[in-house]
One Martini backbone bead per residue (centre of mass of N, CA, C, O) as a GRO file, in nm:
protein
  229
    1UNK     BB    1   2.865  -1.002   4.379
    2UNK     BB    2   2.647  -1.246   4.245
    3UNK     BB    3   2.351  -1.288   4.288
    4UNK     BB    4   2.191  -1.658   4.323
    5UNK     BB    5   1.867  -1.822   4.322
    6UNK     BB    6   1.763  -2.163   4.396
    7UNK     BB    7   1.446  -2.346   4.350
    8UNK     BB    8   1.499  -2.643   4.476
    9UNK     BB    9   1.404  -2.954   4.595
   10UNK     BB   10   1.630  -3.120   4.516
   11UNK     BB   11   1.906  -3.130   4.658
   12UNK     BB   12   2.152  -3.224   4.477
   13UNK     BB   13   2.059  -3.042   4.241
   14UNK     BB   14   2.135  -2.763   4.416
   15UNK     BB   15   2.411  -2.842   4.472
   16UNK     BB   16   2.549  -2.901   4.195
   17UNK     BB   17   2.470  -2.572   4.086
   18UNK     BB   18   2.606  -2.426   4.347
   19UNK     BB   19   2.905  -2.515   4.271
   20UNK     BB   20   2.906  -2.414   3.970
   21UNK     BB   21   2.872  -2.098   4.071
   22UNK     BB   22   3.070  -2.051   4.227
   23UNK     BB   23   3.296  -2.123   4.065
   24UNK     BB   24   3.235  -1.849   3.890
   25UNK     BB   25   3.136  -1.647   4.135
   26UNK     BB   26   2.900  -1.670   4.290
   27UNK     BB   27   2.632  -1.631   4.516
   28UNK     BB   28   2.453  -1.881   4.680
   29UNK     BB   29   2.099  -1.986   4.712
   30UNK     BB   30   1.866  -2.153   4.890
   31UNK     BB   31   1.542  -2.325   4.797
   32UNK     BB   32   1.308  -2.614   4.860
   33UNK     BB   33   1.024  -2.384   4.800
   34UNK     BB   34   0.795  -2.197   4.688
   35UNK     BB   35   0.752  -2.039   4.909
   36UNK     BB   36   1.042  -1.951   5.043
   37UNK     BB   37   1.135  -1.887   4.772
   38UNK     BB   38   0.979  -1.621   4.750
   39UNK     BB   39   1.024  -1.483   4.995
   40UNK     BB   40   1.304  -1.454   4.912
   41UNK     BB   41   1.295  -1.280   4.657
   42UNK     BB   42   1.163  -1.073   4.772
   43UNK     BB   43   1.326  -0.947   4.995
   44UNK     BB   44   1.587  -0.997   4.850
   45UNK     BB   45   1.886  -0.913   4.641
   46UNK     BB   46   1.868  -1.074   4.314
   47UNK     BB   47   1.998  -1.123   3.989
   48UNK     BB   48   1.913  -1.424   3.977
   49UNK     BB   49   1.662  -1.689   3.891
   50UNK     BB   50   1.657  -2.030   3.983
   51UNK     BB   51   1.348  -2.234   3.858
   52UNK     BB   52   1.137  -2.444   3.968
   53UNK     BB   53   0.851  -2.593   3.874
   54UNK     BB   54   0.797  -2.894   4.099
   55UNK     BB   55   0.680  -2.802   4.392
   56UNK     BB   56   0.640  -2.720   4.731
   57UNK     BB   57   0.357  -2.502   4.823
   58UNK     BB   58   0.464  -2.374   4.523
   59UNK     BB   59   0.487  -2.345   4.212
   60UNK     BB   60   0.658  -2.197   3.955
   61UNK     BB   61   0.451  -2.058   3.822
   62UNK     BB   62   0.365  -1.861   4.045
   63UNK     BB   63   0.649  -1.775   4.129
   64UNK     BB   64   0.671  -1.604   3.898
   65UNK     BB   65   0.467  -1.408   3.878
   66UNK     BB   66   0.529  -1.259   4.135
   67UNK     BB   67   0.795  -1.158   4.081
   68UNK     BB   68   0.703  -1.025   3.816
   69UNK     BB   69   0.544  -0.821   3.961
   70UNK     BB   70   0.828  -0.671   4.138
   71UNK     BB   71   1.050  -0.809   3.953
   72UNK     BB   72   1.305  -0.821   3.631
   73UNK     BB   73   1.464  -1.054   3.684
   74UNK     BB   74   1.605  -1.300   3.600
   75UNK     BB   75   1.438  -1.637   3.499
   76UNK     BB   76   1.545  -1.968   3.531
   77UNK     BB   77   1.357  -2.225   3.422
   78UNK     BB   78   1.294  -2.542   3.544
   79UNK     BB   79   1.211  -2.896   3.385
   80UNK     BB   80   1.132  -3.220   3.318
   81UNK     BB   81   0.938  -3.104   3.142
   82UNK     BB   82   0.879  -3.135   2.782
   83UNK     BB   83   0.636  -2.985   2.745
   84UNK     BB   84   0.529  -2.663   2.535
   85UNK     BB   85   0.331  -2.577   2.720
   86UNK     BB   86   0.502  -2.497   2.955
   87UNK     BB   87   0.732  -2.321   2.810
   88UNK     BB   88   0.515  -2.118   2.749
   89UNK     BB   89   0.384  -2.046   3.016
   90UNK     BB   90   0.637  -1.975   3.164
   91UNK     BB   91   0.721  -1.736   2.951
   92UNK     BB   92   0.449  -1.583   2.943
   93UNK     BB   93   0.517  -1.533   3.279
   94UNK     BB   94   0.837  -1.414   3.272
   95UNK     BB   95   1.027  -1.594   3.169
   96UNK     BB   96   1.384  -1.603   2.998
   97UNK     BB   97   1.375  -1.933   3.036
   98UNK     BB   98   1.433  -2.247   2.989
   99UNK     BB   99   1.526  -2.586   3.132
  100UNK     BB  100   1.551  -2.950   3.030
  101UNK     BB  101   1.548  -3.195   3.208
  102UNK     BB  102   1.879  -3.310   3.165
  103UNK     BB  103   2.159  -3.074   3.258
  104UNK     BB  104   2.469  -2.911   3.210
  105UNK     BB  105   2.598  -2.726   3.433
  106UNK     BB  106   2.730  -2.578   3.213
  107UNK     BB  107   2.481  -2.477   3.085
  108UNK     BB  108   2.406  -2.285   3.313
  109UNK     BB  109   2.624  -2.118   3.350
  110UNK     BB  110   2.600  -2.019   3.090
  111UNK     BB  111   2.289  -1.890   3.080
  112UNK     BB  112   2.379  -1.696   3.349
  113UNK     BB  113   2.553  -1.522   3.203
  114UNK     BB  114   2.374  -1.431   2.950
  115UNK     BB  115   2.168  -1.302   3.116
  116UNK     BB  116   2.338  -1.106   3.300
  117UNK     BB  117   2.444  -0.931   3.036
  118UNK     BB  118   2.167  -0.840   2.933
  119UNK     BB  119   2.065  -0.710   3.194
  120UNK     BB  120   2.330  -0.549   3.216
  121UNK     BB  121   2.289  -0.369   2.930
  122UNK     BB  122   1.983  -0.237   3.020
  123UNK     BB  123   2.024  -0.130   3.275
  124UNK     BB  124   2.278   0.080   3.162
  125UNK     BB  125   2.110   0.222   2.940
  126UNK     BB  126   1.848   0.310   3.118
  127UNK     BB  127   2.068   0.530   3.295
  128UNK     BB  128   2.095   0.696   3.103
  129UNK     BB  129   2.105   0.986   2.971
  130UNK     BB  130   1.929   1.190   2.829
  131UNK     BB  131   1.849   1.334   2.487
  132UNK     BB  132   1.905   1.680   2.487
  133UNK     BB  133   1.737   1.937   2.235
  134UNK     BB  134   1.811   2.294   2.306
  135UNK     BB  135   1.608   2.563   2.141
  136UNK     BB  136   1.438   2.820   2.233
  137UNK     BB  137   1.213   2.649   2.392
  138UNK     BB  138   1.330   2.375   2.316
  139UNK     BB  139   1.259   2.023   2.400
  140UNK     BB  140   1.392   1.776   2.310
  141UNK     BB  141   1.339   1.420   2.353
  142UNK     BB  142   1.521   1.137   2.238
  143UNK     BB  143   1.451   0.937   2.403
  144UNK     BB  144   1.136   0.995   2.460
  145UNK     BB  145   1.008   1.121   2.274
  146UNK     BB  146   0.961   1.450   2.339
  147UNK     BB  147   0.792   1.753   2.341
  148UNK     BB  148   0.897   2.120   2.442
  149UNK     BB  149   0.689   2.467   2.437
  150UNK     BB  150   0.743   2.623   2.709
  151UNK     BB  151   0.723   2.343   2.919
  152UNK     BB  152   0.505   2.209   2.688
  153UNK     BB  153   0.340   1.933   2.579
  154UNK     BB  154   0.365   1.797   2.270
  155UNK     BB  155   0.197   1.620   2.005
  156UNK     BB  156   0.396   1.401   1.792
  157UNK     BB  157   0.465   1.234   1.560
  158UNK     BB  158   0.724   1.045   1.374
  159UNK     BB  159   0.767   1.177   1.209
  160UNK     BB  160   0.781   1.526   1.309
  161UNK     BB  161   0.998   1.438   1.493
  162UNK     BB  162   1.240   1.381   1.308
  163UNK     BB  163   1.225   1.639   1.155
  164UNK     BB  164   1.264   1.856   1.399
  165UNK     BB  165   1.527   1.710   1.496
  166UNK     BB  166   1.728   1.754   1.243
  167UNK     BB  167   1.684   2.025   1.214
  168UNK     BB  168   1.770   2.125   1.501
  169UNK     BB  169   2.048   1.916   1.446
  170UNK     BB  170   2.096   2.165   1.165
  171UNK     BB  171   2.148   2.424   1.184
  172UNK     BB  172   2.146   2.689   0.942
  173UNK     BB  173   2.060   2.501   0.721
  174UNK     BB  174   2.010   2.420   0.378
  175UNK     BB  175   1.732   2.226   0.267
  176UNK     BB  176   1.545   2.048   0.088
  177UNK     BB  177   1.283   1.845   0.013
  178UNK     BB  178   1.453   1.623  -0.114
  179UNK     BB  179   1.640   1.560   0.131
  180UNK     BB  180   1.402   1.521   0.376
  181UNK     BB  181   1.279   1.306   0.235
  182UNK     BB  182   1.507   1.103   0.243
  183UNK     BB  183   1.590   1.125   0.598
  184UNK     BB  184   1.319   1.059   0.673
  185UNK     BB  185   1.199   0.866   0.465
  186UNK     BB  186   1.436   0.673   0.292
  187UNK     BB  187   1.340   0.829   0.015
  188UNK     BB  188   1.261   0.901  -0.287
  189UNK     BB  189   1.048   1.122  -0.369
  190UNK     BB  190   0.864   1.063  -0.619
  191UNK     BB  191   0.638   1.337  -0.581
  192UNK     BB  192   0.628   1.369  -0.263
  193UNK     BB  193   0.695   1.681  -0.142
  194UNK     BB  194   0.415   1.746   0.010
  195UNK     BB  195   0.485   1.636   0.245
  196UNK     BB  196   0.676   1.829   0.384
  197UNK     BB  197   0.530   2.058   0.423
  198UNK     BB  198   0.297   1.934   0.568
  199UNK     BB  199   0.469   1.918   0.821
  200UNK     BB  200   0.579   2.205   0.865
  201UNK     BB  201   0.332   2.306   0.910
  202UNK     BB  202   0.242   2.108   1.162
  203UNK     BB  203   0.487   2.244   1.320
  204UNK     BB  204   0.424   2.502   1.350
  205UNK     BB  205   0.182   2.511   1.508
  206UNK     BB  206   0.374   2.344   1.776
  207UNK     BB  207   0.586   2.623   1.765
  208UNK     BB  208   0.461   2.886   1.670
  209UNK     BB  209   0.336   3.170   1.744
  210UNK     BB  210   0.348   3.285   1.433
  211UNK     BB  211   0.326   3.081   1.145
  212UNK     BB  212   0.376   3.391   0.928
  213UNK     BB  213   0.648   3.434   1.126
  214UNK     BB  214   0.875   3.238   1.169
  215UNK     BB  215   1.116   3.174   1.431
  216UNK     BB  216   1.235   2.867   1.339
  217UNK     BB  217   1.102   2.780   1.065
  218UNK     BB  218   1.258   2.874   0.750
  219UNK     BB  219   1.135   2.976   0.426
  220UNK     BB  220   1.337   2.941   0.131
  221UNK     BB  221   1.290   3.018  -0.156
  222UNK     BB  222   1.312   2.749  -0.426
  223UNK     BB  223   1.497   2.528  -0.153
  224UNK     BB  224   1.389   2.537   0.134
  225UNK     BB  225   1.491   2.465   0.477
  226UNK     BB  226   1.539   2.624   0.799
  227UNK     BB  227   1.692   2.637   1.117
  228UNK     BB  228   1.695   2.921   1.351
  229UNK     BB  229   1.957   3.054   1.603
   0.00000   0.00000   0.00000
């Protein structure tokens, strides 16, 4: 069951908002000041937190910065003020969303519910395995876009990277240049060709042990390049 921590001076008001989230299935707590609210927030492990503005101990500006600190969990600031200068410091300060007293506890539901679903789609991303493209000493790692050759990690350009990353997914394939043009750059050569050489050349530099024999990108001449494996 997902934890949300509620700190809300107004009791009445926290105690509203926590039945309506329980009724959603949350398990919900409270605290009703900023120091202790905050002590409880860094403490122990909540996946959400509905925070006031206007507390007594510590205001919720500073709550959420110390929060923003030390964990990324999704944080809903609420507050009377209506003016937008709270609104933007509250958000630059870490928060993720803003909602001006007052407002309809369906509302906070729905908004609770929102943000904890796209939290846990970013958790769930960032968990998956890297995408590794291994070949004969060479290691693409396209989610970290990094790359490594016999170990050591080389410095690549963002088209560098996308062109080698290409041909490796596409071993023994003979491309023209006018193909990778198009594949890399997104668009008709009309003229560019020689943009490809150069990344070629360029690539072969920090990929190939001696670049007059290329043992990776092979120029099939006349045609175009292949990777091969």
């Amino acid at each position: 069951m997902s934890k949300i921590l509620i700190i809300e001076d107004e009791v009445a008001i926290a105690d509203l908002e926590k039945d309506y989230l329980e009724l959603s299935g949350f398990e919900v707590a409270i605290e009703n000041a900023g120091d202790t609210g905050l002590e409880k927030a860094l403490k122990e492990d909540f996946d959400l937190i509905v925070l006031d503005l206007m507390l007594p101990g510590m205001d919720g500006f500073d709550v959420c910065k110390k929060i923003r600190e030390e964990k990324d969990i999704p944080i809903l600031m609420v507050s009377a003020k209506k003016d937008d200068i709270d609104k933007i410091r509250g958000l630059g300060l870490g928060a993720d969303d803003y909602m001006t007293k007052p407002f309809s506890p369906s509302e906070l539901v729905a908004r609770v519910k929102a943000h904890m679903a796209r939290y846990n789609r970013l958790v769930s991303t960032n968990q998956k395995v890297n995408d590794i493209v291994e070949i004969r000493g060479i290691k693409i790692d396209k989610t970290a876009r990094r790359v490594y050759i016999n170990g050591e990690e080389k410095a690549f350009t963002t088209k560098e990277f996308d062109l080698l990353t290409f041909l490796a997914e596409n071993p023994n394939h003979v491309f023209t240049k006018e193909e990778l043009f198009r594949e890399i750059w997104d668009m008709d050569s009309i003229g560019d060709i020689a943009t490809v050489t150069v990344h070629i050349k360029k690539i072969r530099e920090k990929i190939e042990f001696d670049t007059a024999n290329p043992q990776y990108i092979e120029t099939i001449w006349g045609v175009g390049y292949r990777f091969k494996v």
